[in-house]
C-alpha positions in Angstrom: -16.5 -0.8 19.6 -18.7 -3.7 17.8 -22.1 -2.9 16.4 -24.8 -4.7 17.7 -27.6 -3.9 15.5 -29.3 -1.0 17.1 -27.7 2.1 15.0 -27.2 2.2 11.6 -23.8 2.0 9.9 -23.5 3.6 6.0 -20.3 1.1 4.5 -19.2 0.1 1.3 -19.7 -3.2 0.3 -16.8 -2.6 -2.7 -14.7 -5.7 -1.3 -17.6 -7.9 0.7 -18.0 -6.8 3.6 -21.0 -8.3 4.6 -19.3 -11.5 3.7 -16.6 -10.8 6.6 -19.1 -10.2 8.8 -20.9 -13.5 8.0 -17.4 -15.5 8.0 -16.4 -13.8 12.2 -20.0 -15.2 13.3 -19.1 -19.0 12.4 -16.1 -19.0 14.8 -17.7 -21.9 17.1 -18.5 -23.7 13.6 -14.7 -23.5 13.4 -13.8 -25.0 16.6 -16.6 -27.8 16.6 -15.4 -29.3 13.5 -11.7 -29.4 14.5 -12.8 -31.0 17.9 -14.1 -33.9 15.5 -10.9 -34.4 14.0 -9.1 -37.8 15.3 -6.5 -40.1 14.5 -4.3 -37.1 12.6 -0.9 -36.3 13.9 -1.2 -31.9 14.5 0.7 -30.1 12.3 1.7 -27.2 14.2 3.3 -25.9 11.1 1.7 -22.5 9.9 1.9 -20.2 6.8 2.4 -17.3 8.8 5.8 -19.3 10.2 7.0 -20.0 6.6 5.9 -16.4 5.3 8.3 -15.3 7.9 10.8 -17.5 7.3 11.2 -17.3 4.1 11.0 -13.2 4.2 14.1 -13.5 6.4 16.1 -15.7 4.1 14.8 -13.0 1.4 16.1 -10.1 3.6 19.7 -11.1 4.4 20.4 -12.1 0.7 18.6 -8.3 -0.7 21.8 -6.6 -0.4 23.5 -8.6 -3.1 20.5 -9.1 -5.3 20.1 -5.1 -5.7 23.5 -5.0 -6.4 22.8 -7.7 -8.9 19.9 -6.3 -10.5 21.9 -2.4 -10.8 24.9 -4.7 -12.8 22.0 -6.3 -15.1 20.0 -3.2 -15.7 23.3 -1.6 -17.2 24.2 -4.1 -19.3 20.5 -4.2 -20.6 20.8 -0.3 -20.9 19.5 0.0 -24.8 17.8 -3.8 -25.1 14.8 -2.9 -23.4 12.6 -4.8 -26.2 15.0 -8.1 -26.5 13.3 -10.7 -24.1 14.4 -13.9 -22.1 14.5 -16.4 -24.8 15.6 -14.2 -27.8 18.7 -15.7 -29.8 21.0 -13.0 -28.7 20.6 -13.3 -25.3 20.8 -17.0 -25.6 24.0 -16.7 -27.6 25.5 -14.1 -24.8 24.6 -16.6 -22.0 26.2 -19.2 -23.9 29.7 -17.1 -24.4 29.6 -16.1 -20.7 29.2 -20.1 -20.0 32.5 -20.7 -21.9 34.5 -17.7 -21.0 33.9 -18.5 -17.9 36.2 -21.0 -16.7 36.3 -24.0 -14.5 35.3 -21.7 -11.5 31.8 -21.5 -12.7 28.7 -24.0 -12.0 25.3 -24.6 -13.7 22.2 -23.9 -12.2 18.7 -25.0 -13.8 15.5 -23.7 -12.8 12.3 -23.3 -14.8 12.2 -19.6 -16.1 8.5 -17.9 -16.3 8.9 -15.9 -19.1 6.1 -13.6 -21.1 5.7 -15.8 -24.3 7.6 -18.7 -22.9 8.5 -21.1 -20.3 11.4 -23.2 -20.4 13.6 -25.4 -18.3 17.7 -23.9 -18.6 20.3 -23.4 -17.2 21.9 -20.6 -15.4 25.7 -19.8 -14.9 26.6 -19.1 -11.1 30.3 -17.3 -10.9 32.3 -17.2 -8.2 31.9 -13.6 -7.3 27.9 -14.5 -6.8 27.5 -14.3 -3.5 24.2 -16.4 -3.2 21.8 -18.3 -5.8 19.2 -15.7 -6.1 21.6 -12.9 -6.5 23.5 -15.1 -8.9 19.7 -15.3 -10.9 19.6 -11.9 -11.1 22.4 -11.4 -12.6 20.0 -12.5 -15.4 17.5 -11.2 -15.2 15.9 -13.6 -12.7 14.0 -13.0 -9.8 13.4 -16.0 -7.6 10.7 -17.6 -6.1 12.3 -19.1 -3.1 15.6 -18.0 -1.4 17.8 -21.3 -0.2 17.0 -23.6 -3.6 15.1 -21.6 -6.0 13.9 -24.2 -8.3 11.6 -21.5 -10.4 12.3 -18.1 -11.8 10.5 -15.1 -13.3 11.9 -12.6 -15.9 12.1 -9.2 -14.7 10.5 -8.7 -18.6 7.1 -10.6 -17.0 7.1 -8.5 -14.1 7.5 -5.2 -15.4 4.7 -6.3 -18.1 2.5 -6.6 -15.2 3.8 -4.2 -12.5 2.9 -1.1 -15.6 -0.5 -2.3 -17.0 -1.6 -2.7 -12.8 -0.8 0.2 -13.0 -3.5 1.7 -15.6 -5.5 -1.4 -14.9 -6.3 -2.5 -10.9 -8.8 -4.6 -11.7 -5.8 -7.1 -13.0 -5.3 -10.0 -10.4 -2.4 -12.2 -10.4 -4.5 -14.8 -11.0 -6.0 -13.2 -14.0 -2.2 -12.7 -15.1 -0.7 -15.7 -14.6 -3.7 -17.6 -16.6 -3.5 -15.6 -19.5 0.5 -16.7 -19.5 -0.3 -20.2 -19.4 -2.6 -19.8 -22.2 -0.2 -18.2 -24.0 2.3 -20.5 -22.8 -0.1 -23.4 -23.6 0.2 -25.5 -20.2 -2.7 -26.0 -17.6 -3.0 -23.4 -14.7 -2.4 -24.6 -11.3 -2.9 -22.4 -8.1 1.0 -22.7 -7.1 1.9 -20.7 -9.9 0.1 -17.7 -8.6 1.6 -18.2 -5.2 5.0 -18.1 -6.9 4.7 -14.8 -9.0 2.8 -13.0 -5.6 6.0 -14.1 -4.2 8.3 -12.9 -6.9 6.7 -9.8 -7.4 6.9 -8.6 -3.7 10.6 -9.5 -4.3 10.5 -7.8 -7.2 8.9 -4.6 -5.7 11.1 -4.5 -3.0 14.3 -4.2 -5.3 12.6 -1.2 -6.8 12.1 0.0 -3.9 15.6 -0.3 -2.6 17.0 1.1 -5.6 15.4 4.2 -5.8 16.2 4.8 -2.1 20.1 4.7 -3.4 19.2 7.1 -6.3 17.6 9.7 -4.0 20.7 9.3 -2.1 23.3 9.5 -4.8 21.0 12.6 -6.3 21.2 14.1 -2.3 17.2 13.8 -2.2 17.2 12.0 1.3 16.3 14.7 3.7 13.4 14.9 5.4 10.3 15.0 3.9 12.1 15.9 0.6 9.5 13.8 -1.3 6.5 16.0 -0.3 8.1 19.1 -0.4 8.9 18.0 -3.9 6.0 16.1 -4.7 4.0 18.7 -7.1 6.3 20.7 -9.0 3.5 23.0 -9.6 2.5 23.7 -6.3 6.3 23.0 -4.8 8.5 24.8 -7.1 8.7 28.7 -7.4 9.6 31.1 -10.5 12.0 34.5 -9.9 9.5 37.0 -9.8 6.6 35.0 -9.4 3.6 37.1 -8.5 2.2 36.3 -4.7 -1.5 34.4 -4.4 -3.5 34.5 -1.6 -3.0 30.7 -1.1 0.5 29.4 -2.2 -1.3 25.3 -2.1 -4.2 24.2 -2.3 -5.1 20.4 -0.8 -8.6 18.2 -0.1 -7.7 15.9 2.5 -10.9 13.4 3.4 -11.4 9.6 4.1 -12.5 6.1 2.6 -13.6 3.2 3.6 -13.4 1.1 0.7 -10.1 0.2 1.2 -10.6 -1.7 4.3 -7.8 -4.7 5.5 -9.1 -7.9 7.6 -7.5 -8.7 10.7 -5.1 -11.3 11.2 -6.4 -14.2 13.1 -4.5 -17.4 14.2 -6.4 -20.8 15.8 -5.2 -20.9 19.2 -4.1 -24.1 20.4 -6.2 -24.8 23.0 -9.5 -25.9 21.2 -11.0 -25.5 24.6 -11.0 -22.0 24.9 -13.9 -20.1 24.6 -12.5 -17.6 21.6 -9.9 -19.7 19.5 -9.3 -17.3 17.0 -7.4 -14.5 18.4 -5.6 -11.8 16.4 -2.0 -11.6 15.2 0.6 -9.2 15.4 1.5 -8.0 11.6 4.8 -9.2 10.7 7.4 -6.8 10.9 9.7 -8.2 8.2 6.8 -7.1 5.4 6.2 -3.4 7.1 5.4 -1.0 4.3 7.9 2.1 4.6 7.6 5.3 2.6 7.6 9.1 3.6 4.3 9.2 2.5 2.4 7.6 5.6 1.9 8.4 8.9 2.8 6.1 11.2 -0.1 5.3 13.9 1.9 6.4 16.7 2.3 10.0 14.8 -2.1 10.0 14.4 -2.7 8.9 17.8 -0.7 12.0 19.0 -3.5 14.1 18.1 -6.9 11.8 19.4 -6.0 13.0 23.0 -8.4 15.4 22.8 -11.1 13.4 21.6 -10.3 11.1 24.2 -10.9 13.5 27.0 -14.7 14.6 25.4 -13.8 17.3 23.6 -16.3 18.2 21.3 -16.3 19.7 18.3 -19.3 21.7 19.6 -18.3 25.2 21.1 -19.6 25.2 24.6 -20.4 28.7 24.7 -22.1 30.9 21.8 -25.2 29.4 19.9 -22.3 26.7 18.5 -21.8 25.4 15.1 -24.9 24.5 13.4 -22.9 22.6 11.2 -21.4 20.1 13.0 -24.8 19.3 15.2 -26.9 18.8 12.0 -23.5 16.4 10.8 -24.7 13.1 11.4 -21.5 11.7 9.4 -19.4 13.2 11.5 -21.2 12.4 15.1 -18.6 10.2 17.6 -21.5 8.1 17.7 -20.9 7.3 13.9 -16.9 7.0 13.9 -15.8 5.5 16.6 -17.4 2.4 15.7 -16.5 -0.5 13.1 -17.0 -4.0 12.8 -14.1 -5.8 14.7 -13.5 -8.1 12.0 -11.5 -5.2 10.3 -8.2 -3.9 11.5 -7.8 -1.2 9.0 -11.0 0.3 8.3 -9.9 2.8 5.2 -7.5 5.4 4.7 -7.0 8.9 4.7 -5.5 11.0 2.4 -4.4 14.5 1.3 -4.1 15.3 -2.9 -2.8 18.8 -4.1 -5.2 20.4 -6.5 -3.2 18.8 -9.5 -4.1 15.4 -8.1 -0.9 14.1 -6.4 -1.4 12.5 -3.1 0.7 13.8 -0.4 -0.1 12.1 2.7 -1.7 8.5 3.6 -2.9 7.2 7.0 -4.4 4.0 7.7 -7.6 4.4 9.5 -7.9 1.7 12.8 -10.5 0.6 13.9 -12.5 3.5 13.5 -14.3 6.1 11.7 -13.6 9.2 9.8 -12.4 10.7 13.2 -10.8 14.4 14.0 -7.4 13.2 14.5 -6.9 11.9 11.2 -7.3 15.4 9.5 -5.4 17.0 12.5 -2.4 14.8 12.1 -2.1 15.5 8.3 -2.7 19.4 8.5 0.2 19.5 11.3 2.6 17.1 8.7 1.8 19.6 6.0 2.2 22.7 7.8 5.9 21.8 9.3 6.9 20.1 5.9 6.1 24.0 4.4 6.0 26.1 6.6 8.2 24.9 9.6 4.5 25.2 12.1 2.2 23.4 14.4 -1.5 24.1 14.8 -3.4 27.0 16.1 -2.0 29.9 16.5 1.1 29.6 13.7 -1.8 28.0 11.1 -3.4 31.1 11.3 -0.4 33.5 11.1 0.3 31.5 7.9 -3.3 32.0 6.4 -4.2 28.4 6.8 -8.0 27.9 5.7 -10.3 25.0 6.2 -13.0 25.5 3.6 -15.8 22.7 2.8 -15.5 21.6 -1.2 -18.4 22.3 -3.8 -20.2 19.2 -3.2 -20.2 18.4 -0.3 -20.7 22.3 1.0 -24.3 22.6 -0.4 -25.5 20.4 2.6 -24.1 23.3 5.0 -26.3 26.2 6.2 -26.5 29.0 4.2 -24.2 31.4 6.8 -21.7 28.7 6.7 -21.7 28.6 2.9 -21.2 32.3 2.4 -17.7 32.0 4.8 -16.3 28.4 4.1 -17.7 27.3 0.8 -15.2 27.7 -2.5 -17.7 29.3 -4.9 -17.6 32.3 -2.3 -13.7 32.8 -1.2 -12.0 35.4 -3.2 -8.6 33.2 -4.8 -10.2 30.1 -5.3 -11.6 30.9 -8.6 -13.0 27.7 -10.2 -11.1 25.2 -8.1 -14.1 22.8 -6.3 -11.2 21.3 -3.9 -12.5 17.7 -5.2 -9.3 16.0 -5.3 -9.9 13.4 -2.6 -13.7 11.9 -4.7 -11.6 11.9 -7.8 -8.8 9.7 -6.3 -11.2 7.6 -4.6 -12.9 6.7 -7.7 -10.0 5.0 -8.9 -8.5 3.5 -5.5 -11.6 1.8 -4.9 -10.5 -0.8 -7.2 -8.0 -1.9 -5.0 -10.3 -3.1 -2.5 -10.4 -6.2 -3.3 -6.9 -6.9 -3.1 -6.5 -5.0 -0.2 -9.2 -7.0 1.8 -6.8 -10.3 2.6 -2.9 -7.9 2.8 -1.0 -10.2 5.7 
């Protein structure tokens, strides 16, 4: 549902939204200037279609280049703090080169390095099965996957993968300037496009990888990660004394970390709505155990759908949730189109490790959301489903310490935290203090293909 300007809408503005909305009203500005256009031969080449392309090429080849980057990481085992360029490693490269033989070929690409970039050249063996893999063998990762011509340390990327860590705010751009000054060459704008290309690369290795160590280690089985994922709420002692609540979790939403959608130009310049939106590509789909998939949240809006309301038709009703104005389907169900992921929710143990993620579309802070992540949490530990089984397991919704002092009094004395017996201190705040720090990410998160 689009807004037309009659109800208000409380957003963040964290990564421009208003902009957005500014940017989806100039559509026919759009196709009036490229009805002007004359005497050009049409390019119907996209970067969608070579983002795809070239993600393929990346995928068929990632077998070999984890191998690759397993055999280099144990041969680095110990020389952490030796880079690229250091005379040692140039002296190894050169032995390898000789010893060799006649079977081996030379391959020279630029190398991106932390306090260097050089042109050299790279030995390719005849066991490498393809050039990138044959790059990472060295400690390469490449920025193109049929004639890599330029190549990035892992060195550089760990550097930046760990402080964006500690640091969101740290763009690629940002990063790849402060090489070149160190570097002491001009910036250009391919060179960011080449490390946001490596560094996906990169991630995905990682990624890989420590999918084979939780399989070697026999960590693989379902939902193993959030089962595990605290070890202080997860993990039991012999003798352990029994609490009222054996885990304790804030689960609540954000809209800061909101994702544009995809638009391509149709065609047709005579159609009334030339930009249309895309399908996201398939071949860059984020997997982890730690989202719900859309199909699994959508399971639980059926309800909703059929005017359910969280008003109890008989009784007086909660007092709560008609004085909620937040929490009204008037307010959630609507969002500016221009948005195809409109925040996220989440669900953080009291020790601050996040549990569950789900992308909120095109919508609100709606009921299904915290439904679908209650039911994930109660089967991963407790082997349940909603209703009846939550309560036979003593499942509790209470309202945190800030938020609950905007509740009437009657509800405060049942559901707030300062007034349930085992709660102690705990305010159930989890979620604001995450938030705090993800909404640096919205930025970056505004343009994800």
């Amino acid at each position: 549902m689009v807004l037309d300007g009659t109800e208000p809408l409380d957003v963040s503005h964290a990564g421009g939204e208003f902009q957005e909305l500014t940017s989806g009203l100039l559509g026919e500005f759009w196709k009036s200037a490229s009805q002007k256009i004359g005497g050009k031969r049409p390019d119907y080449r996209t970067f969608r279609d070579r983002t795809a392309k070239r993600t393929a090429a990346f995928n068929v080849q990632m077998g070999a280049m984890v191998e690759a980057y397993m055999a280099w990481s144990l041969i680095r085992k110990g020389a952490s703090g030796r880079g690229f360029f250091d005379s040692d490693e140039r002296r190894t490269r050169e032995e390898q080169q000789r010893s060799d033989g006649i079977d081996t070929r030379l391959l020279s690409v630029l190398v991106l390095d932390v306090f260097c970039t050089e042109k050299t050249s790279i030995t390719v063996g005849p066991t490498d099965r393809y050039l990138t893999s044959a790059l990472v063998h060295h400690g390469l990762i490449p920025c193109s996957p049929i004639t890599p011509k330029v190549a990035i340390t892992v060195q550089a990327l760990d550097l930046y993968h760990t402080v964006r860590q500690r640091c969101p705010h740290l763009s690629i751009q940002g990063y790849v300037k402060s090489l070149c000054d160190i570097h002491g060459v001009p910036f250009h704008n391919h060179r960011s496009r080449q490390f946001s290309i490596v560094l996906d690369i990169y991630l995905q290795i990682l990624a890989l990888v420590s999918n084979l160590v939780h399989q070697a280690l026999q960590c693989d089985q379902p939902d193993w990660r959030l089962k595990h994922g605290c070890p202080s709420c997860t993990y039991e002692l012999q003798d352990e004394p029994t609490m009222r609540f054996k885990m304790l979790f804030a689960q609540d939403g954000n809209d800061s970390l909101k994702r544009v959608a995809t638009r391509v130009l149709d065609s047709n310049l005579d159609d009334a709505s030339p930009l249309t939106p895309s399908h996201p590509m398939l071949e860059g789909a984020f997997h982890h155990e730690q989202y719900l998939t859309r199909d699994f949240v959508e399971k639980f809006a059926s309800r909703r759908q059929t005017g359910h309301s969280i008003v109890a038709e008989d009784g007086d009703g909660n007092l709560c949730a008609e004085r909620w104005k937040n929490m009204k389907d008037s307010a959630t169900q609507k969002m500016w189109s221009v948005f195809d992921e409109t925040g996220v929710f989440i669900a953080v143990c009291r020790h601050g490790f996040c549990l569950l993620i789900a992308d909120m579309v095109q919508s609100g802070k709606q009921s299904k959301y915290a439904l679908a992540v209650t039911s994930k949490l109660l089967d991963a530990f407790a082997s349940s489903v909603l209703g009846e089984h939550a309560r036979s397991l003593n499942y509790m919704s209470l309202v945190n310490a800030f938020h609950g002092h905007a509740h009437n009094r009657l509800c405060q004395l049942d559901n707030l935290t300062t007034y349930v017996k085992g709660l102690r201190l705990e305010d159930l705040e989890g979620c604001e203090r995450a938030f705090s720090k993800s909404n640096a990410l919205a930025p970056s998160t505004r343009y994800v293909l």
